[in-house]
C-alpha positions in Angstrom: -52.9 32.5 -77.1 -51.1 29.2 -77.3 -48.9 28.0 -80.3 -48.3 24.4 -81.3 -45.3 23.9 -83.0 -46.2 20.3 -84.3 -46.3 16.7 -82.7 -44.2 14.7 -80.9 -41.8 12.8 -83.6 -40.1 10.7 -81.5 -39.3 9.3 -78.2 -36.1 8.3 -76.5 -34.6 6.9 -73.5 -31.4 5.9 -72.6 -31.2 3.3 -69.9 -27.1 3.5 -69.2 -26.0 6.9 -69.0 -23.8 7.5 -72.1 -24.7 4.1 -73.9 -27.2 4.0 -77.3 -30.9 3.6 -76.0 -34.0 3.0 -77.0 -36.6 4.4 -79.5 -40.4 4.2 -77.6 -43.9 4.4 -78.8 -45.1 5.9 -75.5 -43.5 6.5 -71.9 -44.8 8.2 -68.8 -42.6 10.9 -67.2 -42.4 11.8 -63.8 -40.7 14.5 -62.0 -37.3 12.4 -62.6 -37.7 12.1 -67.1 -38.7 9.2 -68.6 -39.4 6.6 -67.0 -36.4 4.4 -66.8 -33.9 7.4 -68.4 -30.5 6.8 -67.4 -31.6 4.9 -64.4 -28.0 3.1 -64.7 -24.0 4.1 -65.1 -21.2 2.7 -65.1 -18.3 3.8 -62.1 -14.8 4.0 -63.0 -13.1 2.3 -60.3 -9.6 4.1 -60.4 -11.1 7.5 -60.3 -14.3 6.7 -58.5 -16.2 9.2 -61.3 -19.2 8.2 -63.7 -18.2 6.8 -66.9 -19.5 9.2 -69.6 -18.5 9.7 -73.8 -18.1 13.8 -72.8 -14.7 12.4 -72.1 -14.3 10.9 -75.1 -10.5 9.7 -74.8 -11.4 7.1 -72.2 -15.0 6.4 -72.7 -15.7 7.2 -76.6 -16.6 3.0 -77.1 -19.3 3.8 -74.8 -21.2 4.9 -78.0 -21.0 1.6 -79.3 -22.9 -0.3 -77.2 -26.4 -0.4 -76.4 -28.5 -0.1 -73.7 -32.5 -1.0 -73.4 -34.3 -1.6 -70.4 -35.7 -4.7 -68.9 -38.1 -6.0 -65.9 -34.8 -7.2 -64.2 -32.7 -4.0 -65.4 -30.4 -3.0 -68.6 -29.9 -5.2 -71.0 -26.1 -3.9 -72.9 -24.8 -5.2 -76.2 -22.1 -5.2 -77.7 -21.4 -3.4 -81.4 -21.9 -7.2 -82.8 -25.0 -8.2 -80.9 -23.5 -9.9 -78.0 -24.7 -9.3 -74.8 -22.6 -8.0 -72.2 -24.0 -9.8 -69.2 -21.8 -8.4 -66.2 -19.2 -5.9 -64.9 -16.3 -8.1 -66.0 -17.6 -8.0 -69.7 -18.3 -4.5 -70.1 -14.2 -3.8 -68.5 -13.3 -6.0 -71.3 -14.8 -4.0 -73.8 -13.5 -0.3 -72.5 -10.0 -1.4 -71.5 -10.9 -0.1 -67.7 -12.4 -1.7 -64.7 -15.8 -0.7 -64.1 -18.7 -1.2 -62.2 -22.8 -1.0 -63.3 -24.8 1.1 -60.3 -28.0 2.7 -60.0 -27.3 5.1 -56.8 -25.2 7.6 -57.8 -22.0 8.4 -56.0 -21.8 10.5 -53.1 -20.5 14.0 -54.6 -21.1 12.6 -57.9 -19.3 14.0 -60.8 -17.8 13.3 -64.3 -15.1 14.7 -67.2 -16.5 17.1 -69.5 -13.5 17.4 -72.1 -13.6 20.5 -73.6 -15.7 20.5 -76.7 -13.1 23.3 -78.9 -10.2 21.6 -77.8 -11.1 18.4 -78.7 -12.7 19.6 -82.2 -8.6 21.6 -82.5 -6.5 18.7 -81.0 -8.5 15.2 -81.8 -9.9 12.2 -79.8 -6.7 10.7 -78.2 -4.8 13.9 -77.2 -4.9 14.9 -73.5 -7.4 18.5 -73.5 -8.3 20.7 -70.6 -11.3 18.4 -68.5 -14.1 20.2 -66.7 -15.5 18.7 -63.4 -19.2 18.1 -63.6 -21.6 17.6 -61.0 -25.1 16.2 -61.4 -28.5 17.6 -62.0 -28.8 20.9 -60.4 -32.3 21.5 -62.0 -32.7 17.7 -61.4 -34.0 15.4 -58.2 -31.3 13.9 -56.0 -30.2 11.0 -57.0 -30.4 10.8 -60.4 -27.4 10.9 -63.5 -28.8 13.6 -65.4 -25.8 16.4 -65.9 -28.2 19.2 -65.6 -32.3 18.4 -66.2 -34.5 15.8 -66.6 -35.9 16.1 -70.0 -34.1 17.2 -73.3 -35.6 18.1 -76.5 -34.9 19.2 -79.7 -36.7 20.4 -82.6 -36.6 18.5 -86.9 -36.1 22.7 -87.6 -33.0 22.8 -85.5 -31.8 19.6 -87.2 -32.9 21.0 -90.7 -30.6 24.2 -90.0 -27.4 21.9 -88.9 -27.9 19.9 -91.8 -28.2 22.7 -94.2 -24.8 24.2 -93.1 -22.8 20.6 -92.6 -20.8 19.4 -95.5 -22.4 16.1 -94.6 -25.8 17.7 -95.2 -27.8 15.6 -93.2 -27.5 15.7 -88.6 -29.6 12.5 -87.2 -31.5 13.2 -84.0 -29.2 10.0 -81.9 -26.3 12.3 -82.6 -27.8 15.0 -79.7 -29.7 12.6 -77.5 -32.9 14.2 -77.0 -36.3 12.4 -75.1 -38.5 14.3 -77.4 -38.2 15.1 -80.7 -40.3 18.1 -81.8 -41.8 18.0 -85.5 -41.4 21.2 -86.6 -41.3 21.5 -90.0 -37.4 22.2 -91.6 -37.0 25.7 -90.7 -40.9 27.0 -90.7 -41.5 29.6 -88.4 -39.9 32.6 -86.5 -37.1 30.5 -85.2 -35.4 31.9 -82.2 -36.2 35.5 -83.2 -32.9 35.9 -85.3 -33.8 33.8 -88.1 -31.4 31.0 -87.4 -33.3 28.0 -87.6 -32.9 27.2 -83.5 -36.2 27.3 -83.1 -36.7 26.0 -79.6 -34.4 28.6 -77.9 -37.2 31.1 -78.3 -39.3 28.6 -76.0 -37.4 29.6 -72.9 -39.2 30.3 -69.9 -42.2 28.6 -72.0 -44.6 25.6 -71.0 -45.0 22.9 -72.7 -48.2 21.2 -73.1 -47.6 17.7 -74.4 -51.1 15.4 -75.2 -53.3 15.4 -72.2 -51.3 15.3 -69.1 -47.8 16.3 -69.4 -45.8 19.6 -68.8 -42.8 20.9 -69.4 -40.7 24.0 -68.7 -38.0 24.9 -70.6 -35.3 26.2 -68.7 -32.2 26.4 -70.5 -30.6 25.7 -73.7 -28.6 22.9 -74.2 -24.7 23.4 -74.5 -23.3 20.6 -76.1 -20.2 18.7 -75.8 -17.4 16.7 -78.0 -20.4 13.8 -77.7 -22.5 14.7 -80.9 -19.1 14.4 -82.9 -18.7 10.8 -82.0 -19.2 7.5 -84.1 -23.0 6.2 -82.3 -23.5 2.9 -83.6 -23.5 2.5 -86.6 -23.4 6.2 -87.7 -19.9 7.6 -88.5 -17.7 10.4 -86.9 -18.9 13.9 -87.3 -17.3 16.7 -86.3 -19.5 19.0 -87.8 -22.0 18.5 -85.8 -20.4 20.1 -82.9 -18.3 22.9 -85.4 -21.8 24.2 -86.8 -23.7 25.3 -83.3 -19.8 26.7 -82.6 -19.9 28.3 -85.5 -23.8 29.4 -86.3 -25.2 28.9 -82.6 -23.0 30.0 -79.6 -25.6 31.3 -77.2 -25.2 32.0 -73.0 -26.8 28.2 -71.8 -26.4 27.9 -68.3 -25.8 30.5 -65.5 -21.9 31.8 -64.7 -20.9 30.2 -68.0 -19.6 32.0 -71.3 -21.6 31.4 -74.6 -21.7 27.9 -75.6 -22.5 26.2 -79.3 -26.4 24.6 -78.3 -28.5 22.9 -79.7 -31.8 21.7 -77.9 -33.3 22.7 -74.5 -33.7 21.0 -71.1 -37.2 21.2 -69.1 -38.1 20.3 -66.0 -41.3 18.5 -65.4 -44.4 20.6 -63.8 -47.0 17.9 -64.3 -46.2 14.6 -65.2 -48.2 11.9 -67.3 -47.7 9.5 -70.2 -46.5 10.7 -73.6 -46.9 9.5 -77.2 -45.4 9.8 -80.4 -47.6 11.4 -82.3 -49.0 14.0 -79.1 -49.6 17.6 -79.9 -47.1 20.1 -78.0 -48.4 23.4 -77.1 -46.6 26.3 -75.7 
């Protein structure tokens, strides 16, 4: 028998991988995410890697500018409004030369900083770097670190905010597509009572409105990103300490327990989706 766990809250994209995106009333997705989801990066042209804020030392002002997509390509701002017309602009802005590409480089990869020895040691210090290479559950050529699709649930947000001295987690801080309406910590959760509820969907389809499905495939291990200023919201981080300290589960294949908090899917039928769509598992 099927379940729904509630509608679709929201939508998001994110044209330039690492940048703020875009909230949308409707998208469709293919077999490579949202239509028009990190369809851009920018290259750091000492190291020949993808810029990304999971490095957060080099590329944490990343998170201040923002990123929505037009006919012609990205549009980028700057924290103040300004746009950010070329390459020469944005290397302003980071304090490195970089260049704005939509092919991915051959071998791509990027810095993952370690997300506990960032939380231990602080933005600026020098902490062990992982090499990361793109999308293995994702079609060639795209930016995606791991899958197309990542979603989250308003009960896993509930449960973060419940347990952060801040008392409140906002959805931008974890980057989701889709955001999952839930209800604040209804339902069986992810068979431990924790509140995670969409880590019980593994395995699962997902049945979103009339056309689209998703499998979920892993959960989401997350990085020093979520701690980071985004915009206009403030440094936080507790949102990384409280999935360290209340949700460190096994994510991804060969790797230890990680603090998570969401789920990737891969697309199994694609269509348009809507805020406001009924999910189904």
């Amino acid at each position: 028998m099927s379940q729904s766990p509630g509608p679709v809250a929201a939508l998001y994209r994110y044209p330039v991988k690492s940048m703020l995106g875009e909230r949308l009333d409707a998208v469709r997705v293919t077999d490579r995410g949202l239509t028009g989801d990190r369809g851009y990066a920018l290259l750091d042209e000492e190291t020949g890697k993808v810029a990304s804020a999971k490095s957060p030392r080099l590329w944490r002002q990343l998170l201040t500018c923002t990123a929505t997509l037009t006919r012609t390509g990205p549009r980028i701002t700057a924290p103040d409004g300004t746009e950010l017309p070329d390459a020469d602009a944005l290397s302003a802005l980071l304090g490195r030369k970089v260049t704005l590409t939509d092919v991915p480089p051959p071998d791509g990869a990027l810095d993952r900083s370690r997300p506990d020895e960032v939380l231990a040691a602080g933005l600026e210090a020098q902490v062990t770097a992982d090499i990361v290479q793109f999308g293995s559950a994702s079609p060639p050529g795209t930016f995606f670190d791991f899958a197309p699709v990542h979603l989250i649930t308003t009960s896993t947000l509930a449960r973060i905010a419940e347990l952060s001295p801040r008392g409140t987690a906002e959805p931008e801080r974890y980057r989701p597509n889709l955001l999952i309406d839930t209800g604040e910590g209804e339902g069986e959760g992810d068979g431990n009572g924790n509140g995670f509820v969409e880590h019980a969907w593994m395995g699962e389809e997902l049945h979103i409105g009339g056309e689209l499905t998703l499998r979920v495939i892993a959960s989401t291990p997350r990085c020093a990103v979520p701690t980071l200023a985004h915009g206009h919201l403030p440094r936080d981080p507790d949102a990384l300490r409280v999935p360290a300290r209340h949700n460190r589960v096994p994510a991804l294949p060969g790797r230890a327990a990680e603090p998570c908090a969401g789920v990737y899917a891969q697309v199994v039928r694609g269509g348009w989706v809507r805020e406001g769509d009924t999910v189904r598992i």
